[in-house]
N, C-alpha and C positions, 0 to 999 in steps of 0.2 A: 598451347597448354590445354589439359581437359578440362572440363565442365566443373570438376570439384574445384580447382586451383583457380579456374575464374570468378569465385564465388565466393573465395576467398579473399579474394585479392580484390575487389570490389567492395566487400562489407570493410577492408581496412581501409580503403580509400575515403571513404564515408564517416571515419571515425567507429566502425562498428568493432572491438576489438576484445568481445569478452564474449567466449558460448558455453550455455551451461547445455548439458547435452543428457541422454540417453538414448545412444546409435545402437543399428542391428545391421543386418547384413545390408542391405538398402545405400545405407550411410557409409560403408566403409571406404566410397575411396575419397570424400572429404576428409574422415577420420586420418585416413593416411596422408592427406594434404598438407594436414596439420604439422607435418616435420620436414616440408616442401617449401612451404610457407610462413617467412619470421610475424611474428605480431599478433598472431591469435590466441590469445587464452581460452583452450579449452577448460572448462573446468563440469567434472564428473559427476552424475549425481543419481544415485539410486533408485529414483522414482520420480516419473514424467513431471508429476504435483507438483514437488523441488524444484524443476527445471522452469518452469514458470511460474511462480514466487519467485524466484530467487529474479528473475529478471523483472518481475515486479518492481520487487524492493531498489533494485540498482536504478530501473528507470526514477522510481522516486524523488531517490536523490540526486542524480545526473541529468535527468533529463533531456537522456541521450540514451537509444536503444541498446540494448544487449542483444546477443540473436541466442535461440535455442533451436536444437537440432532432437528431434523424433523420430520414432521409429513406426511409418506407415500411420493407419488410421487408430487401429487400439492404443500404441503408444500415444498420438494425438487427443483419443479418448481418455487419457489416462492424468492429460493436462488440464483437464477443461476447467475443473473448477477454478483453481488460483487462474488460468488466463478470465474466467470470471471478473476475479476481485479487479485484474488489471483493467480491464474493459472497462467497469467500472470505476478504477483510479485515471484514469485516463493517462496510460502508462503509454509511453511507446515501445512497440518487441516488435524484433523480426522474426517471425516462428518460421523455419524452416521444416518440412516436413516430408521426411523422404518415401517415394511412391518404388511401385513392381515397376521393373521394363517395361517395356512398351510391348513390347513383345509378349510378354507377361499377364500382360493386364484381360486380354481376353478369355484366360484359360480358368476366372473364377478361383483362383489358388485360395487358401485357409484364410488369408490373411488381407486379400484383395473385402477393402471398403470403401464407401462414399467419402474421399475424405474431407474435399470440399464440403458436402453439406455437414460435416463433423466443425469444420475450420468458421462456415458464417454463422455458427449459433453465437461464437466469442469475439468474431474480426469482422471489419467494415471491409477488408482490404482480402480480397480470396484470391491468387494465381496459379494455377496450371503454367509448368514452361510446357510451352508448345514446342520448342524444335531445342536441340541442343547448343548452339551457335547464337543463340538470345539469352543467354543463362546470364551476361554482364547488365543488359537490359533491365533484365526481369530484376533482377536482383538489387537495381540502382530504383524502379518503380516501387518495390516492396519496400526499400527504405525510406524512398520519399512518403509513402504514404504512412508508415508508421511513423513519420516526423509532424506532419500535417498536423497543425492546430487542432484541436486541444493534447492530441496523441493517443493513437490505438494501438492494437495490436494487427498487424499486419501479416499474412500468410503466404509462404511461397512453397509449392510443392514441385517436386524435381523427381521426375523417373531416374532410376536407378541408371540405365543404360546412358542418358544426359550429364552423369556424371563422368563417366571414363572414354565420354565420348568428346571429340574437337568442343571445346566451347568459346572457341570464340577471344576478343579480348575482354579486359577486365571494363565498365565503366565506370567514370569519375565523377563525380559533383560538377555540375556546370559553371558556379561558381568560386570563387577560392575559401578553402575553408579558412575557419576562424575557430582558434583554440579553446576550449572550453564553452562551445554554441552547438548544437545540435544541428543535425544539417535538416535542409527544409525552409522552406517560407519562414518570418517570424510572425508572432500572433498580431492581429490587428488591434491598431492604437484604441483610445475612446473615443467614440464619436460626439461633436458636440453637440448635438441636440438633447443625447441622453444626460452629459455632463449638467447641462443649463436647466432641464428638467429635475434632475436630484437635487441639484442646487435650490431650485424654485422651493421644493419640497421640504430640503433643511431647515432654510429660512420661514418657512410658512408656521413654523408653531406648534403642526399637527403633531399627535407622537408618531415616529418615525424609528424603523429599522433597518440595518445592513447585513445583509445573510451574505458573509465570503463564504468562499471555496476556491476551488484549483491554486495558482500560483498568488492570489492574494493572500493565502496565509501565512506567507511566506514574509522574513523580517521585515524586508521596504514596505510591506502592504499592513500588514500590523502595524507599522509607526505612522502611515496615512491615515490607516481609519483609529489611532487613538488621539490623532489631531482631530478628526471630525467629532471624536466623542466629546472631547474634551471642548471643542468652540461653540458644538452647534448642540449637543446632550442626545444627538443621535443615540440609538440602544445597537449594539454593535454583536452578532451572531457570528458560530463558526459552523456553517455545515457539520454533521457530527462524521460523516462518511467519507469526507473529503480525502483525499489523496496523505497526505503531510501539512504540518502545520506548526508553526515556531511557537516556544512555549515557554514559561521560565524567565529566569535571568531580571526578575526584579521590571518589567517590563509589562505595558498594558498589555491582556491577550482577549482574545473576542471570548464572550460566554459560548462553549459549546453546545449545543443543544441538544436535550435528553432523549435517551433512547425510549423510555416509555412515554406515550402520549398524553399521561394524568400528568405528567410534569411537564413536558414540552410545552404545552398548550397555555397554561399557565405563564412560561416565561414570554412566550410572543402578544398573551394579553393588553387588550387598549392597544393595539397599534391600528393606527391609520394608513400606512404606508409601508412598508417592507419591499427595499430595494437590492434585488439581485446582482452579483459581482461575482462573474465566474461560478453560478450555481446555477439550481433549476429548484424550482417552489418546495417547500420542505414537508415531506410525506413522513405517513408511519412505518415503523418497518412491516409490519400487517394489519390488515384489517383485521377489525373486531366487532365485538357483534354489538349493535348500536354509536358507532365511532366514526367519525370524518375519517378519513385518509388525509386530507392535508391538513398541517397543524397550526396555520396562519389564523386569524380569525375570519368570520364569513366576510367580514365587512371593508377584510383590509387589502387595499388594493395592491395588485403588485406591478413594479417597474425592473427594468433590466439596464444598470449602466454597464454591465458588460457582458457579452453572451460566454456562453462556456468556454467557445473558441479563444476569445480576445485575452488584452494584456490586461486583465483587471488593477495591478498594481500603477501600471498606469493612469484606468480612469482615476483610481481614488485619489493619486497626488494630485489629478487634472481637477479634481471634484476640491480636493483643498484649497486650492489656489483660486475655484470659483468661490469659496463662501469666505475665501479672506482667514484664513485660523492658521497657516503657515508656521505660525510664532506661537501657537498655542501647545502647551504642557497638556500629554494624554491624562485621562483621570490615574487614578490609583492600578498598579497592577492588579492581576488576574478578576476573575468574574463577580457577582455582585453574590456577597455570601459567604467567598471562599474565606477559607480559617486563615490564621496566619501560619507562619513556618511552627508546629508543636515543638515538645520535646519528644526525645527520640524515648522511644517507650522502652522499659525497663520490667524485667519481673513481670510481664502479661503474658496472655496467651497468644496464640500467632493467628491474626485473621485478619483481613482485605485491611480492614482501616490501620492496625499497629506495621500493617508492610505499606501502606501510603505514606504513615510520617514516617517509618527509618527511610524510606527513600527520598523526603522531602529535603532530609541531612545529606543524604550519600551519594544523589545522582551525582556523578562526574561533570564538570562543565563541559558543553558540549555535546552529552552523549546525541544519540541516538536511540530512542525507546520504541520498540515495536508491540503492538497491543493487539494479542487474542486473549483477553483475562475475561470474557463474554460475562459470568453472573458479578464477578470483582470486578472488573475496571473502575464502574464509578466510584465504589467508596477508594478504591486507589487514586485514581490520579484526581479526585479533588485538593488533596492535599499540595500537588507539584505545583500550582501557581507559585509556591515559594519555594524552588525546586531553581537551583543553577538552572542557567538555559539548556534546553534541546530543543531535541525536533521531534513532533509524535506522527509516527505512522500508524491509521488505526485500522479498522475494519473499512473498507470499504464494500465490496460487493455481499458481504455476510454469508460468501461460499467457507465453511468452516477447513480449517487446514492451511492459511495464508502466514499464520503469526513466526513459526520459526524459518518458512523459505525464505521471509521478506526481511528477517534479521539476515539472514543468511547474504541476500543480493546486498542489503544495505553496507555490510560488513567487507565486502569486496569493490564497492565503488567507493566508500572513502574509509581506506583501512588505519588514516591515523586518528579517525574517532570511535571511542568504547562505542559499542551496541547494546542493550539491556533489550531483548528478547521476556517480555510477561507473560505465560502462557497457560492456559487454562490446562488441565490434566487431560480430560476428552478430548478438545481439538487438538492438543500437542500429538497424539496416537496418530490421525491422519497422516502428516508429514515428519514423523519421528523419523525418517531416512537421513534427513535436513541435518541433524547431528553428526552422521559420517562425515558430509564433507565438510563440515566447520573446523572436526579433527586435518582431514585429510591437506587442505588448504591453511590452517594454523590462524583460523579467526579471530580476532577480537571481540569475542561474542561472550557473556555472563546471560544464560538462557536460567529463568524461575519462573517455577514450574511450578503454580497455585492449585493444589491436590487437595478437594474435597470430593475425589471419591462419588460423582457424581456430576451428572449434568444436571446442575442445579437451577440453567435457566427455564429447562422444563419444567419442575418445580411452581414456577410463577408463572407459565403459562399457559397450565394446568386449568390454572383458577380463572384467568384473565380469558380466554375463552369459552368458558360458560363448559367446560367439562366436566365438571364436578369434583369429587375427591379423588384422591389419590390412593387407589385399592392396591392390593395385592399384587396381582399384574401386572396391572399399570405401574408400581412402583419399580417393578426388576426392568419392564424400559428405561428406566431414569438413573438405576442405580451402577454404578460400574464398580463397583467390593467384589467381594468373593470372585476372585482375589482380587488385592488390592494391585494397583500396580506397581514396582518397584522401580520409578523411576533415575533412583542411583545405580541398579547394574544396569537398567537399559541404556543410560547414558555411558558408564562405562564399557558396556560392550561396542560401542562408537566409536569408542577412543575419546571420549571427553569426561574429563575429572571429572566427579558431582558428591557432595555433601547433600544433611539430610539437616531440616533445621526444624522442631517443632513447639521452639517460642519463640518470643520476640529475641530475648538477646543472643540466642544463638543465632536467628536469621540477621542479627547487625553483625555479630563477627561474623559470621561465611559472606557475606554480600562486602563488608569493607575487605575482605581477603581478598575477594575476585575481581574488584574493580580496580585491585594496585596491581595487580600482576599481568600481563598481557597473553593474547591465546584463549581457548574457548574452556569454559568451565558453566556446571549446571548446578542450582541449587533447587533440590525438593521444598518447599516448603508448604507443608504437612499445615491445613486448615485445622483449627478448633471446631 
């Protein structure tokens, strides 16, 4: 078989069985493998950006690679930011990226770039195939290491000629797979020393913190640490960057931690201790002029019961069982502060907080909520601790352009739950491509699209920098009017229905319209 067919037949060996793609010549005799070969979902996507979000979002919730396939270096270039966000969610991808012949490569052609050094600015994991007859090799290393504890994105690049050339056979997992496990090592347990150390710490009195992230946000790890809150008065944190995180459903959830540092700082206040579980110590997203970078206090010390790699949901049930609280009832759902579930607003205007409570009524059980709403988010989803359960996937790496691909990936790894896509007007313009294929593939995606005409978090950090006001100038940087955008025919030119909603009660009828029906639909809703 050739190099393309080996390559494939390998990532389905592995369980890799979804690529979101944009090939060019390079790539074309995989592309043509693709109906050689049963079991690969291609699926198409107009812009490199897309292509990695979208296997962002699926790693998410699978946590099990997708592969995506490029074209040379600029199309690699053209991914970098969402494989960004991923690096940062500690997502795992196979990013395939197809190179010139060999032959090719010395003649400096238009298109001939560095692409390795393009690949380790986003991937721990960089390959050149070296011969064509190693293409099952290389391609069974590429996935192993995109599997690898905590999970990255991992890079294989393939000369054109290696693909139509003998490649070899397929390789297999060393192991037997196991359905619904990602292949690769699994994460490593809790160690006891850290276990008996936290423990020590619970019971000692001091005020005391738990910062989750990675798979501790996750439900098992949420009902461990609302036993600790609840036995031991532990103060219990969620990464605010973290990958995914269970939410909702009448259910303890960790206080997320605020994006600005006048707030943040305050909630970590008086703590003596602040214990890491699948996180790394909690920074600002920038410095400022006069400000710590990290939001801990000076004096509180930090401990790690489980590194980023490990199974954090592990230590905390191992950490419950050291302080004895097994049998303890978590405190009250969501964070300390949160409102209860409102009435659904009637006869208002339409703005961040009247679309937090009609969603506190309407989330679907279940959904899946994906979050680029950048200056709204917070007054929005304070209101969701009363919100049917889901899952939020938020910003992670703050490469802008991540919010509609990772509805997108999320919407294809598990298609029998809604997707609710909140997306700011600006960063939605990035990967506005992300729409095609939700049409084209028949998503379950309800994408709202919060249009104030503005990138309003510049607005506040304008001031927060010591820039001064906001002049003339300066403001047509900020402003995105003239014109406004018309985000219902741009989503209709997509192929996805979209309404325009600019109160409150028109945004609860279009938003309960979309969430009973199935398939992808957009709703503008037009800020006050």
């Amino acid at each position: 078989m050739n190099g393309a067919e080996c390559l494939l037949r390998t990532l389905l060996a592995h369980g890799v069985d979804t690529c979101f793609m944009n090939p060019g010549t390079s790539e074309m005799q995989f592309v043509a493998a693709l109906d050689r070969v049963p079991g690969m979902r291609g699926v198409l996507c107009l812009f490199e950006g897309v292509c990695s979000g979208a296997a962002d979002g699926y790693a998410r919730m699978l946590r099990r690679p997708a592969a995506t396939l490029l074209h040379l270096g600029p199309g690699l270039g053209y991914a970098l930011t969402n494989f960004h966000n991923a690096r940062k969610a500690r997502s795992p991808v196979v990013g395939i990226v197809g190179q010139h012949t060999t032959g090719h490569l010395r003649c400096d052609a238009p298109l001939a770039a560095d692409i390795e050094a393009f690949a380790r600015t986003v991937s721990e994991y960089v390959r050149s195939l070296e011969q064509a007859d190693r293409m099952g090799e290389a391609a069974a290393a590429t996935i192993d290491a995109a599997c690898a504890p905590p999970g990255q994105v991992a890079t294989l690049i393939v000369p054109a000629d290696f693909s139509w050339s003998d490649g070899g056979e397929p390789r297999r997992p060393m192991g037997p797979a196991t359905p619904g496990r990602p292949p690769g090592p699994a994460a490593p347990g809790p160690r006891a020393e850290c276990v008996r150390e936290a423990a020590r710490i619970l019971r000692s009195g001091e005020p005391a913190g738990l910062l989750l992230g990675g798979g501790a946000l996750l439900e098992p790890g949420r009902a461990a640490a609302g036993r600790l809150a609840g036995g031991t008065g532990v103060r219990v944190f969620a990464n605010r960057y973290a990958a995914r995180m269970a939410c909702g459903g009448g259910k303890f959830t960790p206080q997320r931690l605020a994006y600005f540092p006048e707030v943040a700082e305050p909630m970590l206040a008086g703590l003596k201790h602040l214990i890491l579980v699948e996180s790394q110590p909690p920074v600002s997203f920038f410095g400022y002029p006069g400000r710590r970078s990290y939001l801990a206090p000076e004096d509180c010390a930090l401990h790690v019961l489980a590194p980023i790699e490990a199974n954090g949901t592990e230590a905390l049930e191992a950490l419950v069982e050291a302080c004895g609280v097994g049998r303890i009832a978590p405190p009250a759902p969501g964070p300390e502060g949160a409102p209860s579930r409102p009435a659904l607003p009637e006869g208002a205007g339409l703005s961040p907080d009247t679309i937090g409570r009609a969603l506190a009524w309407l989330l679907p059980e279940g959904s899946i909520l994906s979050d680029e709403m950048v200056s709204s988010g917070e007054a929005v989803l304070r209101y969701l601790s009363s919100a049917a359960s889901y899952d939020l996937l938020p910003v992670t790496g703050g490469a802008i352009g991540q919010g509609l691909p990772v509805a997108l990936g999320a919407a294809l790894a598990c298609p029998d739950r809604k997707v609710i896509a909140l997306e700011a007007d600006g960063s939605g313009m990035y990967t506005l491509q992300s729409l095609w294929t939700m049409a084209r593939e028949r998503l379950d995606v309800v994408t709202v699209i919060l249009a104030n005409r503005r990138y309003r978090i510049l607005d506040i950090e304008m001031q927060r920098t010591g820039a001064g006001e906001m002049g003339r100038m300066a403001n047509d940087m900020v402003d995105i009017s003239r014109p406004d955008l018309d985000w219902v025919r741009l989503s209709e030119g997509m192929g996805v229905p979209a309404t325009r909603a600019t109160t409150a009660d028109e945004f609860v009828t279009q938003f309960r319209a979309a969430v009973s029906q199935t398939g992808p639909t957009l709703i503008e809703a037009v800020l006050e």
